[in-house]
MARDOKOL-798087 format. One record per residue: x, y, z of N, C-alpha, C, O in turn; residue in three letters. Coordinates in pm, whole numbers, plus 50000, padded with zeros to 5 digits. Example, Ala and Ser with C-alpha at 12.3 -4.5 7.8 and 13.67 -1.06 7.14 Angstrom:
MARDOKOL-798087
513194943150780512304955050780513204967050780514244966850846Ala512854977550708513674989450714512905000350787513415011450804Ser
end
This chain:
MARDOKOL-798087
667661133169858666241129169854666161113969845667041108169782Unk665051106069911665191091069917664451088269759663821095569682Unk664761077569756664061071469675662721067769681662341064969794Unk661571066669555659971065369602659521053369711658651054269797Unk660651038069672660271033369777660651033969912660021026869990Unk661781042769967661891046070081660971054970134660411054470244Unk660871062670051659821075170099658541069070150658231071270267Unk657701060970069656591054570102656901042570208655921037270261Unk658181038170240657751033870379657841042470512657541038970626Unk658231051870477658121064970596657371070970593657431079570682Unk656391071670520655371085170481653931081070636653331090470687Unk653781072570662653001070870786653701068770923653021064371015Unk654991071670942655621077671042655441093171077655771102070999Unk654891095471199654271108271212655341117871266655031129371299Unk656921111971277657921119071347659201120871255660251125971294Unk658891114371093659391114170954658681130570865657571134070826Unk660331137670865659841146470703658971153270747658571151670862Unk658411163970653658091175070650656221175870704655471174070608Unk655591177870820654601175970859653551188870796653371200870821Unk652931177470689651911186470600650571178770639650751167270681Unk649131183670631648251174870660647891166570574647491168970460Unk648071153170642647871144070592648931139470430648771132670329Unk649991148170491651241142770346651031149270225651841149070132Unk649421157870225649191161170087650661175870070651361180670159Unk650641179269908651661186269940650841202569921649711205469882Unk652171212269976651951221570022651821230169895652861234169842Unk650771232969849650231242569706649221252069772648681252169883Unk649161261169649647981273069643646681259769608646831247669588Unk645321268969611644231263969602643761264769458642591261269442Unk644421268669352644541266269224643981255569164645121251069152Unk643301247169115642821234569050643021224369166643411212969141Unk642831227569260642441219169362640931212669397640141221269435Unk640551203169393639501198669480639161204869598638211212669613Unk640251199869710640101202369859641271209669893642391206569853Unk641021219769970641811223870071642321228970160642301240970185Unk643071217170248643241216770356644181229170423645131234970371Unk643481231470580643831246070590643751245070740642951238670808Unk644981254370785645121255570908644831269570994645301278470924Unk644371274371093643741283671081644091284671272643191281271349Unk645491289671326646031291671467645781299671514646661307771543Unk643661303571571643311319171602643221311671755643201299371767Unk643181321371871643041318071978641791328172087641171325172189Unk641861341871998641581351972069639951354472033639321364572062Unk639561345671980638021347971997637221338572127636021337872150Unk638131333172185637641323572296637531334872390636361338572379Unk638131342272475638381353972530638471349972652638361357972745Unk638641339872666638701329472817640721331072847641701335472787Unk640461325772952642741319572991642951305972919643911298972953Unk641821300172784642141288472723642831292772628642231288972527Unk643871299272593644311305872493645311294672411646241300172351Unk645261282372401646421277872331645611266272229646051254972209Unk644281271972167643651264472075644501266571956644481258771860Unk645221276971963646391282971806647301271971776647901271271669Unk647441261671888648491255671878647391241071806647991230871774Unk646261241471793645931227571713646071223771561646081212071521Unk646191236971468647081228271376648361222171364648751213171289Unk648871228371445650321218571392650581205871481651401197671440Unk649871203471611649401194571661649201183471559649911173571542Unk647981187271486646761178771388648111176171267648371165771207Unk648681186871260650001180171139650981171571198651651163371135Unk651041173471301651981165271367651781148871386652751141571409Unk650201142971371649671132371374649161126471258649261114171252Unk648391134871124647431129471037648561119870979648051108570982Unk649971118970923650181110370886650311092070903650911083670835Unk649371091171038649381080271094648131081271064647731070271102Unk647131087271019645601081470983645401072170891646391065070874Unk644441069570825644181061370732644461063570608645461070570599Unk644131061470535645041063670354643921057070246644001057370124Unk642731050170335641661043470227640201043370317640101035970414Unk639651047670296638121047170374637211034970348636341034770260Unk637461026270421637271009670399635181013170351634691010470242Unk634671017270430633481021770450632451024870306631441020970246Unk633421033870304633411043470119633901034070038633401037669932Unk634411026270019635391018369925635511033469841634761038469757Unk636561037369889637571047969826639271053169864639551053069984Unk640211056969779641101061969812640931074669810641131079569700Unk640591082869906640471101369881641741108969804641681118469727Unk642931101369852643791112769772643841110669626644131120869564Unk643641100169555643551097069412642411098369390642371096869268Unk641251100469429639551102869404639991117369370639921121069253Unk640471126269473640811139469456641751146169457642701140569512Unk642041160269404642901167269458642921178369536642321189169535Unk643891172269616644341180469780645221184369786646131180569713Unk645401195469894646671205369888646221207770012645071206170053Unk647521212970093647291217470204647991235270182649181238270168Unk647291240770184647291251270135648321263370314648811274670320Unk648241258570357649221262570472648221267270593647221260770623Unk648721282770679648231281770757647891296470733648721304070682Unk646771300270766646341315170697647091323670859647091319970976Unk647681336970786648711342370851647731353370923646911360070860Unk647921354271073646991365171152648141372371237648571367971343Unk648571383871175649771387571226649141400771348649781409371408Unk647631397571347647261406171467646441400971556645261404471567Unk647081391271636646371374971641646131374971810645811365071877Unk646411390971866645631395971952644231409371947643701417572022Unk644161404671818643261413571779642031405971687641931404571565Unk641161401671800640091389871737639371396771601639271390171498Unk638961408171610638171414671481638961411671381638631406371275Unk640331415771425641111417871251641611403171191641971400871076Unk641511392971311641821383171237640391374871181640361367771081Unk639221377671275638431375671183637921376971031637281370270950Unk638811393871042638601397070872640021391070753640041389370631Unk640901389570842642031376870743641771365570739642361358470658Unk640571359070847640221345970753639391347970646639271340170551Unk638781358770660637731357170577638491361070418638541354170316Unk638881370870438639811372470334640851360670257641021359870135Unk641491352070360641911340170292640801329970233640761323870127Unk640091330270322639101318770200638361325570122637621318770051Unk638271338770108637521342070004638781339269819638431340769702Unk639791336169861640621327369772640411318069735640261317369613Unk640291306169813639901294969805638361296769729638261293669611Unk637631300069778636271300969733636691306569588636421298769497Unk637111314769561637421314869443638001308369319637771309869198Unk638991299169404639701287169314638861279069287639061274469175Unk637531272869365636761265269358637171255469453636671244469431Unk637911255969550638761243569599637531242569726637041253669746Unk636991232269811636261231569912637051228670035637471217170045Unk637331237870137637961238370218638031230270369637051230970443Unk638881224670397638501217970506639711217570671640701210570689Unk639181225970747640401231670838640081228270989639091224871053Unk641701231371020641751225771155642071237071241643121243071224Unk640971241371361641591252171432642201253471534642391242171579Unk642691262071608642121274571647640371272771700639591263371684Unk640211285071764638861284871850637771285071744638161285671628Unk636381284571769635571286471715634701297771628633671298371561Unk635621305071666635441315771630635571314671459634741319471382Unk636521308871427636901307371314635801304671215636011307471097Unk634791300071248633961294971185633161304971115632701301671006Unk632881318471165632711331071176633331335670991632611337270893Unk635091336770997635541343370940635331332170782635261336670667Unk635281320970811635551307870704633931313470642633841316570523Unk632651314570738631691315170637631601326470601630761325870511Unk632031340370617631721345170579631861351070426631251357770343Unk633241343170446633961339270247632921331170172632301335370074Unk632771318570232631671310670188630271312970165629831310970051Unk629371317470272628221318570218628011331070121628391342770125Unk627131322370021626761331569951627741332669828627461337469719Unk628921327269865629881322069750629861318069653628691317769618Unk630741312869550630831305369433630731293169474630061287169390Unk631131284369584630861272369622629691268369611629251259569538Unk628801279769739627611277769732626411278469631625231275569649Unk627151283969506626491289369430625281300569455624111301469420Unk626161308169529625161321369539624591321369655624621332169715Unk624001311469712622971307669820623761306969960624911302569963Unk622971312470097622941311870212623631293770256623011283470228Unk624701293870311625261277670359623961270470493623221276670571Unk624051262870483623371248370601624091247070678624791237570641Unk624511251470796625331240170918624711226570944623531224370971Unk625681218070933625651207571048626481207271109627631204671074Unk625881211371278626661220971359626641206971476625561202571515Unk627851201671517628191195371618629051202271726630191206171702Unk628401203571853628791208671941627861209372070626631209472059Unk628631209972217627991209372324627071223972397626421225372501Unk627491234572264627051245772308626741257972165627501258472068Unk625961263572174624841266972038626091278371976626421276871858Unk626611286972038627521295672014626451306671901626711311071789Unk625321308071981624251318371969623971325372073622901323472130Unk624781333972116624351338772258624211350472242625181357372275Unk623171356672195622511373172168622601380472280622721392772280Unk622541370972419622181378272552623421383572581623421388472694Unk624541384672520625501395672556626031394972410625941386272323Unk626891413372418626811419072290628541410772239628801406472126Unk629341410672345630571406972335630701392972441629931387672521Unk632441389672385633081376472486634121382072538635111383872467Unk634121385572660635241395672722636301404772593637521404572577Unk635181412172519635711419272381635761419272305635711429472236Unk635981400772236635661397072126634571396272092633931389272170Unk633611402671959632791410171931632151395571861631221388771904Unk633011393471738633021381071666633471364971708634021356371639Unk633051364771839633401357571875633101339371896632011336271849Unk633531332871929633531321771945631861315671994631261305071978Unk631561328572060630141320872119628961332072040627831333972086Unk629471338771913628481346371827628221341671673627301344871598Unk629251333571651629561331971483627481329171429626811334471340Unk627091317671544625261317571461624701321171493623521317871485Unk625121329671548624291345171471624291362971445623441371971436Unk625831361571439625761372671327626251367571205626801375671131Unk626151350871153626141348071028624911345570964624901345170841Unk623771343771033622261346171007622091362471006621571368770914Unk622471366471093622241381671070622561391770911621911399970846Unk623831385770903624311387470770623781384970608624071390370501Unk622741372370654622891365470588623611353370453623231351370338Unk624531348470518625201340470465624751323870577625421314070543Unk624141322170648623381310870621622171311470688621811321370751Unk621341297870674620321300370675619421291970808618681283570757Unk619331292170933619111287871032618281274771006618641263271032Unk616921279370941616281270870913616141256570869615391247270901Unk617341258570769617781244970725619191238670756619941231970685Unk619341243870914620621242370960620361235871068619481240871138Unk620991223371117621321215371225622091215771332623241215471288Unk622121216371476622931217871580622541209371661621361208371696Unk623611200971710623101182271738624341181471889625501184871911Unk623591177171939624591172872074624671183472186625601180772263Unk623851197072227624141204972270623571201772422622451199272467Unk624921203072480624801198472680625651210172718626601208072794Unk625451221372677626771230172761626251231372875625271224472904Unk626931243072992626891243873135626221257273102626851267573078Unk624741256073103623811269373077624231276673229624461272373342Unk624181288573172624291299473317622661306773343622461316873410Unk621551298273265620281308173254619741294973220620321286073157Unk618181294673283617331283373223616961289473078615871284273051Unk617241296072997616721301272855617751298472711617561300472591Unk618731293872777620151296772703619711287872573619811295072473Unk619351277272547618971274172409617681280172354617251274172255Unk616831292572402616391301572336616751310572142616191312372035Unk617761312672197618471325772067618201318771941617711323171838Unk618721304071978619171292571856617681291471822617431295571709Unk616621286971894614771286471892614521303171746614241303971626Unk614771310171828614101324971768614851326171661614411334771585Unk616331317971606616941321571472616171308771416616081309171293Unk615691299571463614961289671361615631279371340615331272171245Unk616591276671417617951264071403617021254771413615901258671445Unk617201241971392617181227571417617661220871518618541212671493Unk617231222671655618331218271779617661202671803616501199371827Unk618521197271792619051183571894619621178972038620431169972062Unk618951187872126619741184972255620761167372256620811158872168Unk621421167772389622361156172393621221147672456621261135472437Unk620591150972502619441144372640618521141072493618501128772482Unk618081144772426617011144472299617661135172169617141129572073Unk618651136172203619481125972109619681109872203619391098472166Unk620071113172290619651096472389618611092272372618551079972366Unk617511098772359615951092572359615891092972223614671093472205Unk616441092972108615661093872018616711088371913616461089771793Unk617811082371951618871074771908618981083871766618301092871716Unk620781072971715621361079071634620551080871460620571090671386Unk620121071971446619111068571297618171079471290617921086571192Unk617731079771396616731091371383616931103371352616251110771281Unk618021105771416618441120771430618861125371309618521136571272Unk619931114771206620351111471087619451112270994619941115670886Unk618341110370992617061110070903616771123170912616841130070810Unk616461127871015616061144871031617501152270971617491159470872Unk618491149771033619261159470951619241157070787619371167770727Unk619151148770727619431145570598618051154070522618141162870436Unk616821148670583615841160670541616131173470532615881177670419Unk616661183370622616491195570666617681197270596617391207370532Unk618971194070558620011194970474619601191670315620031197170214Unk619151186570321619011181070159618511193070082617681201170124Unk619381193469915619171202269803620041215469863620031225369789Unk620771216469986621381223470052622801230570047622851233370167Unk623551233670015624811236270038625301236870191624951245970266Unk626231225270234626511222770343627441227570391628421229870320Unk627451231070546628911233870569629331225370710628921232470802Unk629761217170747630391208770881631251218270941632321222970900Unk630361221071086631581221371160631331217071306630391221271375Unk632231208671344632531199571432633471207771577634701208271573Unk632971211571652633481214271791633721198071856632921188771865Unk635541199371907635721186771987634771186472097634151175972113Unk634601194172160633751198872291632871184472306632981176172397Unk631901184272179630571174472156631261159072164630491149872137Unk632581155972197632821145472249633091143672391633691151872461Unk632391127772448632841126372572634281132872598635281133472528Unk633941137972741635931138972752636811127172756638011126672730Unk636241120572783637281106572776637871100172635638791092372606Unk636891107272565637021101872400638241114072336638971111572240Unk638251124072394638761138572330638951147072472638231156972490Unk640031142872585639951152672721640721166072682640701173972777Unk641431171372561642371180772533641621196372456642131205972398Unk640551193572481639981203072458639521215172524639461214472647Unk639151227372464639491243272572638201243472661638331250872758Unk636861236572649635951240172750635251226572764634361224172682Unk635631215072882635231202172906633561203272950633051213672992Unk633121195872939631641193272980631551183173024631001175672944Unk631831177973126631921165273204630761160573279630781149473332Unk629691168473286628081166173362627591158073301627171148573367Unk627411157573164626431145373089627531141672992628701145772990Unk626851132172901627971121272882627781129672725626671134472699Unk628771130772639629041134372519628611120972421628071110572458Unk629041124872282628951112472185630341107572200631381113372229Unk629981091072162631511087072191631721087472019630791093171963Unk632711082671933633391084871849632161080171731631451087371660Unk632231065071742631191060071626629731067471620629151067671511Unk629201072771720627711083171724628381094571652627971097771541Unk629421101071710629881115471611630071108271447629361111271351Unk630771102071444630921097971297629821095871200629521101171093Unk629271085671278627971082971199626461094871181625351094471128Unk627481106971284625911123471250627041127971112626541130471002Unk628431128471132628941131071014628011128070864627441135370782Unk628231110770883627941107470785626321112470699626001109070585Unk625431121770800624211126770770624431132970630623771131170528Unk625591141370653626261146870472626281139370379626081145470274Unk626441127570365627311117070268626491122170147625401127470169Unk626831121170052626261124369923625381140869860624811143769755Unk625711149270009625261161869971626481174069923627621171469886Unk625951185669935626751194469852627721201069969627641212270020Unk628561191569992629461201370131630471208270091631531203970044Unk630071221570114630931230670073632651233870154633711239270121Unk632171227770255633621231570373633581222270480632721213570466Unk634201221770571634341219870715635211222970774636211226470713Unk635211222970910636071228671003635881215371102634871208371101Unk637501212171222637271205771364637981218871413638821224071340Unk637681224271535637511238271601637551228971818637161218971877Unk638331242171845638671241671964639761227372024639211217372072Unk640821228072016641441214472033642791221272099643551228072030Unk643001218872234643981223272344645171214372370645261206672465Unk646241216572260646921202872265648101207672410649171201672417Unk647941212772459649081215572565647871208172696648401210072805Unk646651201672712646231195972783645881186672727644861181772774Unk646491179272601646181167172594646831154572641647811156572713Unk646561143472621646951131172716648291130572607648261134772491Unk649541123772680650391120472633650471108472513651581103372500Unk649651104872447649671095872335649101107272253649111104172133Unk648591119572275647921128672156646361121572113646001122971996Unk645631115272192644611109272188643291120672108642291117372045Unk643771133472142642111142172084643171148371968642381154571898Unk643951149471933644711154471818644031141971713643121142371630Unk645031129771765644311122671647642761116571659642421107871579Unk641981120571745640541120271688640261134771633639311135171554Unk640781144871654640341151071540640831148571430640121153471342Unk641921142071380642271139871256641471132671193641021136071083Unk641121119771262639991106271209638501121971164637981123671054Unk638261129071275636981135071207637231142771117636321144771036Unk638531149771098638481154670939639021145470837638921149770722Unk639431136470848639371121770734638141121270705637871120770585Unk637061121170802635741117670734635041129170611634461126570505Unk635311140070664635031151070559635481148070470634781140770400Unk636471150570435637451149770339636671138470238636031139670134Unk637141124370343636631113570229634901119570180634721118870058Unk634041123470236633031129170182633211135070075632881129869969Unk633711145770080633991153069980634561148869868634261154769764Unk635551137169864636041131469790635541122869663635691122669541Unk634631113769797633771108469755633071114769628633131108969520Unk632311128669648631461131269549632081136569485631361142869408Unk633321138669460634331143969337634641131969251635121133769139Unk634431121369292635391105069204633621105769129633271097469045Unk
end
């Protein structure tokens, strides 16, 4: 074993030692603050994009080259809090989208129990599905229905079919059979950036009739970033939050490694996503997720690996934040 000061000059070498996220070490969710969680589902996409499983260890493969102090925050997150990277929740039927829906849910209903606030890297979107359904309504939440602030190029409310070539729970259903359920609550939930490739002039309908908060991408150009930030902070506030961030809602040029590109209109570039992040800062965020990230089509520097890492740094330090 090296010594502490060898170790700490290797510890931001991303091709050094044992790749945990972000270096934190590998514990249960026990007296934890945060934790970090990897979550390699693929089969709720139901598409031939099948290698979103491969973005955590991708995302481990890079965070140790992120930042270590959030200049912004004037904070250190890992000494503000405690973090664990709690591993990678095990889906040993990981062609079988239902059942792994019900082992995430089952793993964070652990976490939710430790009290630890979870913050993970996926796998498809689907995931988002199995994460709230531990959560809302939880001990986190204290009882109450969760808030999305939902970043993404596409509502993943699509009532107009019952399934996603099978997957029931799938990637393009999680809002709304988690309103259905009730474990959150549309109303006071945000979905910001949405430009997908509608196959129907109605397709942001479903999200209308559950009562979401939509932000088109075209409605966010005209109505710039401050604004939009002000409205979400209203409609979130007194809230229990939950982030989750689809790479999708970035330009492709900012993030091209992702499972469904939208290249027609122009995405947010990095500092616009960051700064809808920051709409949370000082509220009750219970979780987050970055969801859909295709590292077998990413650019050879790992360019959307480590912007998703920078966007779950920002959680994190959030969360952190209101723990110091």
């Amino acid at each position: 074993m090296s010594d502490p000061y060898q170790t700490s000059m290797m510890e931001n070498l991303y091709w050094w030692g044992i790749p945990t996220l972000f270096r934190c070490p590998n514990e249960g969710p026990e007296g934890a603050d945060i934790a970090l969680v990897g979550v390699p589902h693929s089969t709720g996409n139901g598409t031939t994009e099948r290698d979103q499983h491969l973005g955590p260890r991708a995302l481990r493969n890079v965070s140790s080259v992120q930042r270590r102090v959030h200049g912004g925050f004037g904070i250190d997150p890992w000494s503000a809090a405690r973090i664990v990277d709690v591993g990678d929740v095990p889906l040993p039927r990981a062609n079988d989208n239902e059942a792994c829906i019900a082992d995430i849910t089952a793993f964070y209903e652990r976490i939710d129990a430790a009290g630890a606030r979870p913050v993970s890297v996926g796998g498809d979107h689907s995931i988002t599905g199995g994460i709230v359904q531990a959560l809302g309504r939880g001990k986190i939440a204290g009882g109450e229905p969760i808030s999305f602030l939902h970043l993404d190029a596409h509502t993943d409310v699509f009532t107009k079919v019952d399934h996603f070539l099978g997957a029931k729970k799938s990637a393009a259903h999680w809002g709304a059979y988690l309103a259905d359920q009730g474990q959150v609550d549309p109303t006071t939930s945000m979905q910001i950036g949405l430009r997908g490739h509608p196959r129907t002039l109605d397709w942001l309908q479903p999200s209308y009739d559950y009562g979401y908060n939509v932000v088109t991408m075209k409605e966010f150009r005209q109505r710039g970033l401050a604004d939009v930030v002000a409205q979400a902070r209203e409609v979130l506030a007194g809230r229990p939050v939950y982030i989750t961030f689809d790479l999708d809602c970035l330009d492709p040029t900012v993030a091209p490694g992702v499972s469904n590109l939208e290249p027609g209109e122009k995405g947010f570039d990095i500092d616009e996503a960051v700064g809808l992040l920051h709409a949370a800062r000082g509220l009750n965020i219970v979780g987050g997720d970055v969801v859909c990230m295709m590292p077998t089509k990413d650019s050879r520097n790992q360019i959307t690996a480590l912007t998703a890492a920078a966007v779950m740094f920002e959680m994190i330090a959030m969360i952190a934040e209101d723990k110091r």
